[in-house]
Each structure stands twice: as C-alpha cells, then as structure tokens.
C-alpha positions in Angstrom: 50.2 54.2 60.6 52.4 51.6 58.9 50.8 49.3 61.5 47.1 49.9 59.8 48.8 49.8 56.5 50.5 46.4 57.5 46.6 45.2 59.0 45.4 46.8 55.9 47.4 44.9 53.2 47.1 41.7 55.6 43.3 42.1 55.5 43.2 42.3 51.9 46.3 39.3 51.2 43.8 37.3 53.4 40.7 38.2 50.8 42.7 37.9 48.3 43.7 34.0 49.2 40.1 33.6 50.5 38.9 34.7 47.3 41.4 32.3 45.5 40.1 29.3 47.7 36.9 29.9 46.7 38.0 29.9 43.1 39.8 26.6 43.7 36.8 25.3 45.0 34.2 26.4 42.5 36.9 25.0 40.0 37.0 21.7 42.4 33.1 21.4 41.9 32.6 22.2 38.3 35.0 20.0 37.0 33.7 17.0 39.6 30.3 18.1 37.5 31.8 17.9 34.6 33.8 14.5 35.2 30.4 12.9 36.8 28.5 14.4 33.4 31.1 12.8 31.2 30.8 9.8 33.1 27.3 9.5 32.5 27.6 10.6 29.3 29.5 7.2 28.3 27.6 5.0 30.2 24.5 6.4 28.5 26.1 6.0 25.3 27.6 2.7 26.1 24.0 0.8 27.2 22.5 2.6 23.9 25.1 1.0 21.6 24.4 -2.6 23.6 20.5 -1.6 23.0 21.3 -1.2 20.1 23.3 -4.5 19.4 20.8 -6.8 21.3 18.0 -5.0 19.3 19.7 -6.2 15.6 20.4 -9.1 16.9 16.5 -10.0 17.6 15.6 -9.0 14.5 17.9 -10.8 12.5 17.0 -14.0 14.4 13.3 -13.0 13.8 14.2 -12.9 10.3 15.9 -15.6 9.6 13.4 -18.3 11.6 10.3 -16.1 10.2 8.6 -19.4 8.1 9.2 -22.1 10.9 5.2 -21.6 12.2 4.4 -22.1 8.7 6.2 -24.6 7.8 5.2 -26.5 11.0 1.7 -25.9 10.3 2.3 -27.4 6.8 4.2 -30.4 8.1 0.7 -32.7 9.3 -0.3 -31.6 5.3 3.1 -33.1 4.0 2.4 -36.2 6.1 -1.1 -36.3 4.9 0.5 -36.8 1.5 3.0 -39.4 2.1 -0.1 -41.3 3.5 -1.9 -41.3 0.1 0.9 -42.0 -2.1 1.9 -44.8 -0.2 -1.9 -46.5 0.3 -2.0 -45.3 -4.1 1.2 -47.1 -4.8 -0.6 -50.4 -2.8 -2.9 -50.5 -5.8 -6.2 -51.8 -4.0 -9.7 -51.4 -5.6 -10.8 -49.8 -2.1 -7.9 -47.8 -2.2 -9.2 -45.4 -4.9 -12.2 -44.6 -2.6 -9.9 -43.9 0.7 -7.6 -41.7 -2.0 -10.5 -39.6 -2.7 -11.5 -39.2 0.4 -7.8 -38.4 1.4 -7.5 -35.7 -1.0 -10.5 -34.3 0.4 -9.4 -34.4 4.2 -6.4 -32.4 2.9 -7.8 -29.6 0.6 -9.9 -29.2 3.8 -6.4 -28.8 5.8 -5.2 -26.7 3.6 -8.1 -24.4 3.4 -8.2 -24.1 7.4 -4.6 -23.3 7.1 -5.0 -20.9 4.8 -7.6 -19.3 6.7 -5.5 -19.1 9.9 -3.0 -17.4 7.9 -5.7 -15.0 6.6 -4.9 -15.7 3.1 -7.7 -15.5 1.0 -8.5 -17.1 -2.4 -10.0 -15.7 -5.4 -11.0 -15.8 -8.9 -14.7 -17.3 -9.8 -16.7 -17.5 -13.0 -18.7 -14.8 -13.3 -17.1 -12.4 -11.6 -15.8 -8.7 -13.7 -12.4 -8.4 -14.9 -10.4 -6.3 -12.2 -6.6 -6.1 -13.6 -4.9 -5.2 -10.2 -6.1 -9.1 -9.1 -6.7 -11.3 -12.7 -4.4 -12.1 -15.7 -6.5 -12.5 -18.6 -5.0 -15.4 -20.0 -7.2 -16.1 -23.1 -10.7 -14.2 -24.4 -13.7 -15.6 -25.5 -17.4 -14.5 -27.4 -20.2 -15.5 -25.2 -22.9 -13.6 -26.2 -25.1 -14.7 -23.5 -22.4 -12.8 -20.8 -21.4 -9.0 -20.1 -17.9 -8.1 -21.8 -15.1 -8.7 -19.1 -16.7 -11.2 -17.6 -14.9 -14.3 -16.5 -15.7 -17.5 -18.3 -13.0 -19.6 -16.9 -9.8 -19.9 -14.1 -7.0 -21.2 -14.8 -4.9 -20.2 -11.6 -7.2 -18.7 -8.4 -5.4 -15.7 -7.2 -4.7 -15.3 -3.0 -4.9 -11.8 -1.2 -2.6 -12.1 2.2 -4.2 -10.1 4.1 -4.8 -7.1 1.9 -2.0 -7.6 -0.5 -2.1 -9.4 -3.5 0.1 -12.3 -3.5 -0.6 -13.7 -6.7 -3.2 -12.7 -9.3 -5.7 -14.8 -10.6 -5.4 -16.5 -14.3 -8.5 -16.1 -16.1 -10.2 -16.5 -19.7 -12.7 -13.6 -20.3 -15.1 -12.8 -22.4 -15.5 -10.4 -25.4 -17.8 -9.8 -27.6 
C-alpha cells in the first residue's frame, strides 16, 4: 500500500510539475506576444512621428515658395516694362507709337495672366450696386439712370476664383 501511495503522490508530483511547465510556457508565449506587440507598437509609433515630421516639413516648404509660379509668370511682364522705359527715356518721335503699342502687348499679358490664374475683373458702368463687390466712392443725380446704378470706376474689383480679392471703387447714382 505505501507503494501505490508512493506511485500515487509521484503521479500527481509529476502533474503537478507538468502542469507548472505548461504554466511556464504559456507565460514564455504571452509575454513573447506581448514583447513582439510592444515592439510593433514603437515602430508603428516611431514611422508615424517621422510621417508626421516629413509631412510638416512639405508643407512648410509649400508655403514658404507658394508665389514663385506667379512671380515667374510675372517676370516676362517686368521685362516687358523695362523695354518701354528704356525705348521712352530714348525720346524718338517713333518711339511714342512703339510705346503705345508696348503698353498694349502688356495689358494683353497681363490679362492672359490673369486669366490663367482665374482671377477675374470687375466693375462696369451700368451695372447695379452690389455692396459685397463695390465701394461707392462718390454719388451722383442722373436722372436719365436707375438709383444704384454705376456711373463711374474708379478701381475694378478682382474675384480669385470665387472670393473677392478686392472690391470695386465706384461712383453711383442717386436721385
């Protein structure tokens, strides 16, 4: 009898330790999961804060060179310029006719430029006071026009795109 006792507790010492390798090893694998998890865990966090880094980093250069397409597309206008004053300052009788026609060449430059900007102009005579887009500088009586109606412009205004990037100066009319 002692003998099944001694197979007895020998059976169960060797559960018991089987039991406790087991443990050992679930513990083993859970906290490899947990060290691979925390692993990725900082990688992940590490390649977002170097997203995030390279992402500020492209905006702030997008910002900070945002005008050079527009001022390169002004640049042939600014030479344009220099052209006139200099053949002006030569003071030739032929000259005033080239001038003229030089000022024309570059209102037409500008006014391709501004439409591949998409920046509009406005502010006619005749058309109706609208306050979000004209000043009224000055009012006038013309009896012969609506009220609100504009007699002269002073300033156009320019819409970029949709917004209004300055309003029109008028003189309207009142009766």
């Amino acid at each position: 009898m002692a003998e099944k006792i001694a197979n007895k507790t020998k059976k169960q010492t060797t559960k018991k330790k089987e039991i406790k390798n087991k443990k050992k090893s679930n513990n083993n694998e859970l906290q490899n999961k947990i060290d691979q998890l925390e692993d990725k865990h900082i990688r992940l966090k590490a390649e977002f804060e170097n997203f995030r880094k390279r992402k500020n980093k492209e905006i702030s250069s997008l910002l900070q060179y945002d005008g050079e397409s527009v001022i390169k597309d002004i640049l042939p206008i600014i030479d344009d310029i220099e052209r006139m004053v200099d053949s002006a300052e030569q003071g030739n009788k032929d000259n005033e006719k080239s001038l003229i026609e030089g000022i024309n060449i570059l209102k037409t430059k500008i006014e391709r430029f501004f439409e591949n900007k998409n920046i509009e102009s406005f502010g006619v005579k005749g058309e109706v006071l609208d306050p979000e887009i004209h000043d009224a500088m000055l009012t006038q009586k013309d009896n012969k026009k609506d009220d609100n109606t504009v007699l002269d412009v002073f300033e156009k205004g320019y819409l970029y795109h949709d917004k209004v990037i300055r309003r029109a100066k008028v003189v309207i009319n009142k009766k």
